[in-house]
C-alpha positions as CSV (number, residue, x, y, z in Angstrom):
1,X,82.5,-47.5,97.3
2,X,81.1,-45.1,99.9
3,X,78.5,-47.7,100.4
4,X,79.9,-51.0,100.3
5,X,83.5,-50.6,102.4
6,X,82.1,-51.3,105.7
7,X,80.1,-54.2,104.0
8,X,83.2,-55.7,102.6
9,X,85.1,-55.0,106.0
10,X,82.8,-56.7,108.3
11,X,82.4,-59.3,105.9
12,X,85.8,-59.9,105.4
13,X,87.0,-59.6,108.9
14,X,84.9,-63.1,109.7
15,X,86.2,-64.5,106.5
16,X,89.7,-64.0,107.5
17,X,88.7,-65.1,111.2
18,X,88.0,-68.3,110.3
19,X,90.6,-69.0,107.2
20,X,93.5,-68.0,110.2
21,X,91.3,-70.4,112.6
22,X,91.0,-73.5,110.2
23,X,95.4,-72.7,109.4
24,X,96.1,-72.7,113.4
25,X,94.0,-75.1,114.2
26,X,95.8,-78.2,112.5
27,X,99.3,-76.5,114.6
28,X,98.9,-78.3,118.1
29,X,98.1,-81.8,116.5
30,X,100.0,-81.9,113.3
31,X,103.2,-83.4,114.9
32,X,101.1,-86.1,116.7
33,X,99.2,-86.7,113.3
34,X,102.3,-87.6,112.0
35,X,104.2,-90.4,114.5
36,X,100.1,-92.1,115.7
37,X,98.4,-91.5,112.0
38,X,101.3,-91.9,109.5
39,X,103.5,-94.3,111.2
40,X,106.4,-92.1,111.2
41,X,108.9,-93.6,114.3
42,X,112.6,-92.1,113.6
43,X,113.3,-88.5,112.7
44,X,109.7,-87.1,114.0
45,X,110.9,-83.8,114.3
46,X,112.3,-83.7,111.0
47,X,109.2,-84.9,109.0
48,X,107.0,-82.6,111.3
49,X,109.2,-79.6,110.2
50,X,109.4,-80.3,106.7
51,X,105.9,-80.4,106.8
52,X,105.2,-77.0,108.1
53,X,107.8,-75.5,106.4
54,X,107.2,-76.9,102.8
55,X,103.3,-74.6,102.7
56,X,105.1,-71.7,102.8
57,X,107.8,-72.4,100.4
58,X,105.1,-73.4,98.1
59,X,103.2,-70.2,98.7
60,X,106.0,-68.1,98.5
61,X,106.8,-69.5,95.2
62,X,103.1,-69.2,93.8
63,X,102.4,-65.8,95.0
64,X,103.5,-63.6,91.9
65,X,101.0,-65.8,89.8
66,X,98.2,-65.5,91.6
67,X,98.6,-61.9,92.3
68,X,98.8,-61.6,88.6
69,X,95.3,-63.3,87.9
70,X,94.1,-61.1,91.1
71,X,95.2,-57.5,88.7
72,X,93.5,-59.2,86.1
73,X,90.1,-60.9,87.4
74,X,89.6,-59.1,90.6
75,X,90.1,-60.4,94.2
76,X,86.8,-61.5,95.1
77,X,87.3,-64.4,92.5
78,X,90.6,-65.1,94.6
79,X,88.9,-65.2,97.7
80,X,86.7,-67.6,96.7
81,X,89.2,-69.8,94.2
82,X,91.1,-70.0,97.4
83,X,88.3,-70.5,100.0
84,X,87.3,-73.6,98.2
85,X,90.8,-75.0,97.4
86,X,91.8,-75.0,100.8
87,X,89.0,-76.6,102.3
88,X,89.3,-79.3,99.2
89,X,92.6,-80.2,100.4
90,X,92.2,-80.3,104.3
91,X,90.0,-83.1,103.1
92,X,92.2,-84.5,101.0
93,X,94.5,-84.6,104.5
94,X,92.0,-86.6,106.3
95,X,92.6,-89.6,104.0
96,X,96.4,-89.3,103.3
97,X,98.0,-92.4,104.7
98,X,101.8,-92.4,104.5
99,X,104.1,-88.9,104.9
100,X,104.6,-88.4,101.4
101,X,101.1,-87.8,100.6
102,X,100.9,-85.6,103.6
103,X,103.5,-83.7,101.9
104,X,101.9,-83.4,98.9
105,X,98.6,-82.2,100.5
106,X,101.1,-79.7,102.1
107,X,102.5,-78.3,98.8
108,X,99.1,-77.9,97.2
109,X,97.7,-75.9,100.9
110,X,100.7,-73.3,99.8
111,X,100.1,-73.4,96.2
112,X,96.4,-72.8,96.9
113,X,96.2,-70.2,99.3
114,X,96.2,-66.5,99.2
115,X,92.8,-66.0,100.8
116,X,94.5,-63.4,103.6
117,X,96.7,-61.1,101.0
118,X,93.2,-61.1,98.7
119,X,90.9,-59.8,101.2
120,X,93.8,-57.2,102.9
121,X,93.8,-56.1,99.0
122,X,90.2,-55.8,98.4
123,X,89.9,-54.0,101.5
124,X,92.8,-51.2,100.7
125,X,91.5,-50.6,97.5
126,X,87.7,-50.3,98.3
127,X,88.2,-48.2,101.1
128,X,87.9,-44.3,101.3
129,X,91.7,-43.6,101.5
130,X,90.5,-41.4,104.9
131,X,89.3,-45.1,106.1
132,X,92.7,-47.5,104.7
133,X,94.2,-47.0,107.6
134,X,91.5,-47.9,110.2
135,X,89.8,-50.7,107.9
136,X,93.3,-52.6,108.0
137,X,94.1,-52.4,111.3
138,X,90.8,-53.5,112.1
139,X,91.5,-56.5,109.6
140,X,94.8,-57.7,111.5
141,X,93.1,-58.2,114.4
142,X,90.8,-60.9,112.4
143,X,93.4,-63.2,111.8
144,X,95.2,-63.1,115.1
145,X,91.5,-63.8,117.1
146,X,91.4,-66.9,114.1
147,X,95.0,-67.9,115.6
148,X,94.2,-67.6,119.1
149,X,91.0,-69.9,119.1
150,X,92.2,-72.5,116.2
151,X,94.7,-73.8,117.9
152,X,92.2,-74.5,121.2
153,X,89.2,-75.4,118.7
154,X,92.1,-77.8,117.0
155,X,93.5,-79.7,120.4
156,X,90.2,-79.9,121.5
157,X,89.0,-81.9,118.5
158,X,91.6,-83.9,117.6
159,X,91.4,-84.7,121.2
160,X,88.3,-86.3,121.7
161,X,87.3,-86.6,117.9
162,X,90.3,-87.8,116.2
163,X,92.8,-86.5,114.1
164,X,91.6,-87.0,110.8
165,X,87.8,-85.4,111.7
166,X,90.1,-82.4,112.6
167,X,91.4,-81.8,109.2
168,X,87.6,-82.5,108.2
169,X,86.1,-80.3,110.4
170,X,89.5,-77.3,109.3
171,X,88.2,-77.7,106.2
172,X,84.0,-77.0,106.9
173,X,85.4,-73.9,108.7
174,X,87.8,-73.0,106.0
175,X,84.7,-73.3,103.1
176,X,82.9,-70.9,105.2
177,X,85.7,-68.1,104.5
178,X,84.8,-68.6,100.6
179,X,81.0,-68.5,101.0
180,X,81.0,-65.3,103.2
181,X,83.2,-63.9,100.3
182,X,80.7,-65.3,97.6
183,X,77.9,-63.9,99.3
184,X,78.9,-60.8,101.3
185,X,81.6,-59.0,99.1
186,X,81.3,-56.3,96.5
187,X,84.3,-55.1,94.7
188,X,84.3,-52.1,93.3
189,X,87.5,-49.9,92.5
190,X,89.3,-52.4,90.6
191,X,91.3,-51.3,87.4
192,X,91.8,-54.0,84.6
193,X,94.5,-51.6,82.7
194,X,96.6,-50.7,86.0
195,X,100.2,-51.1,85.3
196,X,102.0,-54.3,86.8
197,X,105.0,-53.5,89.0
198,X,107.6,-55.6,89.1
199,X,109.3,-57.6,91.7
200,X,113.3,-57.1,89.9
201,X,112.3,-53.3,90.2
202,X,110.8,-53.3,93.7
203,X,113.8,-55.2,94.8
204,X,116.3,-52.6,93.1
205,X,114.0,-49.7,95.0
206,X,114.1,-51.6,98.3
207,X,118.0,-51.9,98.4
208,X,118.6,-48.5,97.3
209,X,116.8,-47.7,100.7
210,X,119.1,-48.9,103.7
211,X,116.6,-48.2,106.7
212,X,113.9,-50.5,104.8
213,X,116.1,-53.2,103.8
214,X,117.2,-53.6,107.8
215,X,113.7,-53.5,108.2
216,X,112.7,-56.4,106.1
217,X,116.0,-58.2,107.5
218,X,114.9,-58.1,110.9
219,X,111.4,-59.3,110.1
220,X,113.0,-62.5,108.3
221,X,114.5,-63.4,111.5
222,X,111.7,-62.4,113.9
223,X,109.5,-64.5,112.0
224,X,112.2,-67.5,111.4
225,X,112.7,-67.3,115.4
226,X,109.0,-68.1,115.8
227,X,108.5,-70.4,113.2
228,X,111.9,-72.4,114.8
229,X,109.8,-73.9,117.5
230,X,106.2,-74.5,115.6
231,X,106.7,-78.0,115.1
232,X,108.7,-78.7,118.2
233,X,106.4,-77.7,120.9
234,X,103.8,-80.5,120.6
235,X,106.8,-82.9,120.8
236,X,108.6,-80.8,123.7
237,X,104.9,-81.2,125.8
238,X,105.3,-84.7,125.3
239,X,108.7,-85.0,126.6
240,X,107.5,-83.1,130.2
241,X,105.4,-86.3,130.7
242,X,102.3,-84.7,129.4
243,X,100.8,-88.3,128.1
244,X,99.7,-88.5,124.7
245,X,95.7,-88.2,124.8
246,X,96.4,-84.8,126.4
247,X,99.4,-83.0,124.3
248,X,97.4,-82.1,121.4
249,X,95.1,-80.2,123.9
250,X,98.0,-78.8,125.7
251,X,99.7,-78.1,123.1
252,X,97.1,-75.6,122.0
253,X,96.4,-73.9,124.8
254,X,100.2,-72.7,124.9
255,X,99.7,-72.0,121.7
256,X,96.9,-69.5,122.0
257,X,98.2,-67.9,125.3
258,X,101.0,-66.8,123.4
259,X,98.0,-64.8,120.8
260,X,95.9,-63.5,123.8
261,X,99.1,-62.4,125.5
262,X,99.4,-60.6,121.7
263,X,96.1,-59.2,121.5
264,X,96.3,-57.9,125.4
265,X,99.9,-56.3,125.0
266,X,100.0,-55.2,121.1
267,X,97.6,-51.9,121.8
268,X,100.0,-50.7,124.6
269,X,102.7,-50.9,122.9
270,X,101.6,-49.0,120.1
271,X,100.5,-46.3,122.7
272,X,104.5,-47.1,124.2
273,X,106.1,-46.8,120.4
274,X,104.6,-43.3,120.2
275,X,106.0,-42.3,122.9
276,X,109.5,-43.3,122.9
277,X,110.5,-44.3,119.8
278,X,109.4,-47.3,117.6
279,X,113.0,-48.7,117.2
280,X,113.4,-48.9,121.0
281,X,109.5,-50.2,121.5
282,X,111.3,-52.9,118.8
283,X,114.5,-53.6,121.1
284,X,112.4,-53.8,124.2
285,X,110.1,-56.6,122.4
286,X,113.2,-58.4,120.8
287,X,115.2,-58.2,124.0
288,X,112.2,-59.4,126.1
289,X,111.0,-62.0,123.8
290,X,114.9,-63.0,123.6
291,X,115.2,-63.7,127.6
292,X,111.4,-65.1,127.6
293,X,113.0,-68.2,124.8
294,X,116.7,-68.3,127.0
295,X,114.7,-68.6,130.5
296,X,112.6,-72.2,129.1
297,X,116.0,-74.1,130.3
298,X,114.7,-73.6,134.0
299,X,111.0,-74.8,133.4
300,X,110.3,-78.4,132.6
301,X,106.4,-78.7,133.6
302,X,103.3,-77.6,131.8
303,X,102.7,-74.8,133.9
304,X,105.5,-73.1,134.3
305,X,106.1,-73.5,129.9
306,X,102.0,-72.0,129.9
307,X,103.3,-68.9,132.0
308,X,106.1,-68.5,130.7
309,X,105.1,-68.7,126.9
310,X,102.2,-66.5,128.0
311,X,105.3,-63.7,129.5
312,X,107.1,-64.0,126.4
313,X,103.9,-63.0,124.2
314,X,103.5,-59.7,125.9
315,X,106.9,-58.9,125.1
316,X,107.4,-60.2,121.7
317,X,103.6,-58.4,120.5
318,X,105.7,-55.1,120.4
319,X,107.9,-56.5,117.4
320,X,105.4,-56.8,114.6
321,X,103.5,-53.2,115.1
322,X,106.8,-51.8,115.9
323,X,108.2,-52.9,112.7
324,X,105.4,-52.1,110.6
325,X,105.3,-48.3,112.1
326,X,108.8,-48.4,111.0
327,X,108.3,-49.7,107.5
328,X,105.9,-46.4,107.3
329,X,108.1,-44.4,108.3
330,X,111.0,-45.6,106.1
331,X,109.0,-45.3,102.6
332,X,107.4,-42.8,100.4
333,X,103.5,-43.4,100.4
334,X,103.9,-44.2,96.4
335,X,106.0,-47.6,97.5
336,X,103.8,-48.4,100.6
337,X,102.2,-51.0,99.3
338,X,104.9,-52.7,97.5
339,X,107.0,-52.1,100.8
340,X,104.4,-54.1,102.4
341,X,104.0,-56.9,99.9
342,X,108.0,-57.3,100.2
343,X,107.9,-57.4,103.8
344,X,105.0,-59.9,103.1
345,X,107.7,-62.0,101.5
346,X,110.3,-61.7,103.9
347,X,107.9,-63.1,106.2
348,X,107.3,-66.0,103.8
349,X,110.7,-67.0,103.9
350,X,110.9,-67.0,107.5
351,X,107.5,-68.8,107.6
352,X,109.3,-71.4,105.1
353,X,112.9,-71.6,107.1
354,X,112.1,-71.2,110.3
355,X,110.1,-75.0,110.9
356,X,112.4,-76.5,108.9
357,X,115.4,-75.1,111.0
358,X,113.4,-75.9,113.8
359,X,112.7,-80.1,113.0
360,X,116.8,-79.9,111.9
361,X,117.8,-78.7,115.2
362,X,115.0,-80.7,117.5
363,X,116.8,-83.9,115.8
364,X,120.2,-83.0,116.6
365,X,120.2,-81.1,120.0
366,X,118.0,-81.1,123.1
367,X,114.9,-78.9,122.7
368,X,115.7,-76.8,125.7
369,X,119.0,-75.5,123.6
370,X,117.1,-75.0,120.7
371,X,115.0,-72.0,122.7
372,X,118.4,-70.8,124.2
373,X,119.8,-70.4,120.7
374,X,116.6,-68.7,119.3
375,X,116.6,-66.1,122.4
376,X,120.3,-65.1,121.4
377,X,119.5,-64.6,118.2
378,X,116.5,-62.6,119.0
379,X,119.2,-60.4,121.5
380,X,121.5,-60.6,118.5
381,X,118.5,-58.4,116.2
382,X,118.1,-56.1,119.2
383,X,121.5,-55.1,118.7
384,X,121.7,-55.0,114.9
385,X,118.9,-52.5,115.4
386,X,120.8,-50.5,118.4
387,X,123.4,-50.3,115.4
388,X,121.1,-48.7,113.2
389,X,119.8,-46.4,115.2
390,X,123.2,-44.9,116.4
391,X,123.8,-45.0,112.6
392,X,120.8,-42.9,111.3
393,X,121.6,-40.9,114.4
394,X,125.0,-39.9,113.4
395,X,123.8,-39.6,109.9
396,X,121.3,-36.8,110.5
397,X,123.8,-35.1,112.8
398,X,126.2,-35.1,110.0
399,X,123.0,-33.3,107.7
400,X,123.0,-36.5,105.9
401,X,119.6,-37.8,104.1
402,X,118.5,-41.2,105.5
C-alpha cells in the first residue's frame, strides 16, 4: 500500500476530473437540448427539471446495491463498470429523439453511476491512515476543477458543434475516467469478509446524535437551494435577451464562475473556520450566499448576473467545508465514514429535489422570485444553526454531554 497510494491518488484525481467534467458539461445546454432538439414548446422548465432531477433519484435509489457488489468485488471493477456505462449512455443521448427517451437515458446515467463514491473509497482505504486525510482533500478538489471547466468545455461545444456532438464528445471524456482506472489503479487493502453495516442501523445511530442529524438537515437544503436554479438559469439567460446561439455559452461561463469563485474562496475559509468557529464560518456562507440569491431581482443583464453569481460563490464556498469540519467534529472516528456516506445521501436527495422544485416553480412564478425565495430560505438555515449553537451552548453550560 506504501507503494501504490500516491499511484492510485494521482491516477484517480484525473479520473474523477474528467467523470465531474463530462456530468457539468451537459448543465449549460441541457435545457436548450430540450425545447431546439426534442421539440418540447409548453412547460420547458418543467421537463428540463424533471430531467435533472430524475439522475439523482435514480442514483440515490441504486446506491446500496452497488455499494454492496463494491464490498464484494472491489472498487476498481466499479470504477470501470461505471466509467464505461456512463459513456455508453451519453451516447445513447445523442440519438434520443422525443423527451421520454431523454428520460430514460436520464434514469439509466443515475442507475449507472457511482464512479465518484468508488474512487473516494479506494482512495480511503489504500491510503496510510497518516495520509486519508490529505489524499481526500486532495481528491475534492478533482471534481470541483471537472465542474469548473465542463460547463465552459460544454457551452462551447454545443455552441459551435451542436448539441448532440456534445453528449458524444461527454461521453469520449467520460470513457477516459474508466481507462485511467483500468490502467493506472491498484487496489490493495480490500477485505472480502468485512462485515456489512446497515443503513436501518446507521440511521438509528444518526438520530440518536442531535448535532449530526442538524448537520445532515442543513446539507439537504444547502444542496436543494443550489440544485433549485440548475435547470433555470439557461432559460433565465435567455429571457435577458441573450439570443439563442449564445445562451448555451453564457450559460456556462456563469456556471463555472460560480466554481472558480469556490476554488478561490474555499481555502480561506477553512483558514477563517479555524479561527472563529465552524458554525459561524457556516452562517457567514449561508447568510452571504442567502443575500447573493435575494439581490438577482436588481440585475437583469448578463454582466451584472456573471458578477453577481461570481459574489455569491465566494460566499456560499464556506458552507460545504464548514459542514464537513462539523460532521467531524460531531462523530466518533468508528462512524466517520458512515456519517459521511449519510451525508452523501442527504445530498442525493437535495441533488434529486432541488431541480425538480426548481422546473415547478420556474413554471408557476417569475424566475427572479424563485432566487428571492431560495435566498430566504438559505437565511432561514443560518438561523436554524444560530439555534443550535445557542443550544449546545447552554447545554455544555448546564454540564450536559452533546
Amino acid at each position: 500500500m506504501e507503494k501504490y497510494w500516491k499511484r492510485n491518488l494521482y491516477v484517480l484525481w484525473v479520473g474523477v476530473f474528467f467523470c465531474g467534467m463530462a456530468f457539468s458539461m451537459v448543465v449549460p445546454f441541457l435545457s436548450l437540448y430540450i425545447s431546439s432538439e426534442l421539440g418540447v414548446e409548453s412547460h420547458l422548465e418543467l421537463w428540463s427539471g424533471f430531467a435533472f432531477g430524475i439522475t439523482f433519484l435514480a442514483g440515490a435509489l441504486i446506491a446500496p446495491f452497488w455499494g454492496s457488489l463494491s464490498d464484494k468485488y472491489g472498487r476498481k471493477p466499479m470504477l470501470i463498470r461505471s466509467g464505461l456505462s456512463l459513456c455508453l449512455v451519453y451516447v445513447l443521448t445523442a440519438f434520443v429523439r422525443n423527451p421520454y427517451e431523454l428520460i430514460a437515458v436520464r434514469i439509466l446515467s443515475g442507475l449507472l453511476a457511482g464512479y465518484v463514491p468508488s474512487a473516494i473509497a479506494l482512495v480511503g482505504t489504500n491510503t496510510p491512515e497518516k495520509k486519508v486525510g490529505y489524499a481526500l482533500g486532495i481528491m475534492s478538489t478533482a471534481s470541483a476543477a471537472g465542474s469548473v471547466l465542463g460547463p465552459m468545455v460544454g457551452g462551447m461545444m454545443s455552441t459551435f458543434v451542436g448539441y448532440r456532438e456534445a453528449f458524444l464528445l461527454s461521453g469520449a471524456v467520460v470513457l477516459i475516467s474508466a481507462l485511467v482506472a483500468w490502467l493506472g489503479v491498484k487496489e490493495h487493502n480490500f477485505n472480502r469478509n468485512r462485515p456489512r453495516s446497515h443503513v436501518l442501523d446507521d440511521l438509528k445511530s444518526a438520530a440518536a446524535n442531535p448535532p449530526l442529524m442538524n448537520q445532515l438537515i442543513i446539507a439537504l437544503i444547502v444542496t436543494s437551494s443550489v440544485m433549485v436554479l440548475e435547470p433555470l438559469l439557461t432559460i433565465y439567460v435567455l429571457k435577458m435577451g441573450v439570443s439563442h446561439n449564445d445562451a448555451s455559452l453564457s450559460s456556462g461561463i456563469i456556471f463555472s464562475a460560480v466554481g472558480i469563485a469556490t476554488i478561490l474562496a474555499a481555502p480561506q475559509w477553512g483558514k477563517i473556520g479555524e479561527r472563529i468557529g465552524y458554525r459561524n464560518t457556516l452562517m457567514i456562507g449561508l447568510i452571504g450566499g442567502g443575500i447573493g440569491n435575494m439581490l438577482q431581482v436588481f440585475f437583469h443583464n448578463i454582466f451584472g448576473f456573471g458578477i453577481l453569481r461570481f459574489m455569491y460563490g465566494l460566499f456560499f464556498a464556506a458552507v460545504y467545508p464548514s459542514l464537513n469540519a462539523l460532521i467531524v467534529k460531531s462523530t466518533a472516528p468508528e462512524f466517520r465514514g458512515r456519517a459521511f456516506s449519510l451525508n452523501q445521501s442527504a445530498n442525493q436527495l437535495g441533488n434529486m429535489a432541488g431541480p425538480i422544485a426548481g422546473g415547478a416553480l420556474g413554471g408557476w412564478i417569475s424566475i427572479p422570485v424563485v432566487f428571492v425565495l431560495n435566498g430566504i430560505l438559505l437565511i432561514i438555515a443560518s438561523a436554524t444553526v444560530k439555534l443550535q449553537t445557542m443550544r449546545l451552548a447552554k447545554a455544555r453550560g448546564k454540564g450536559e454531554t452533546v
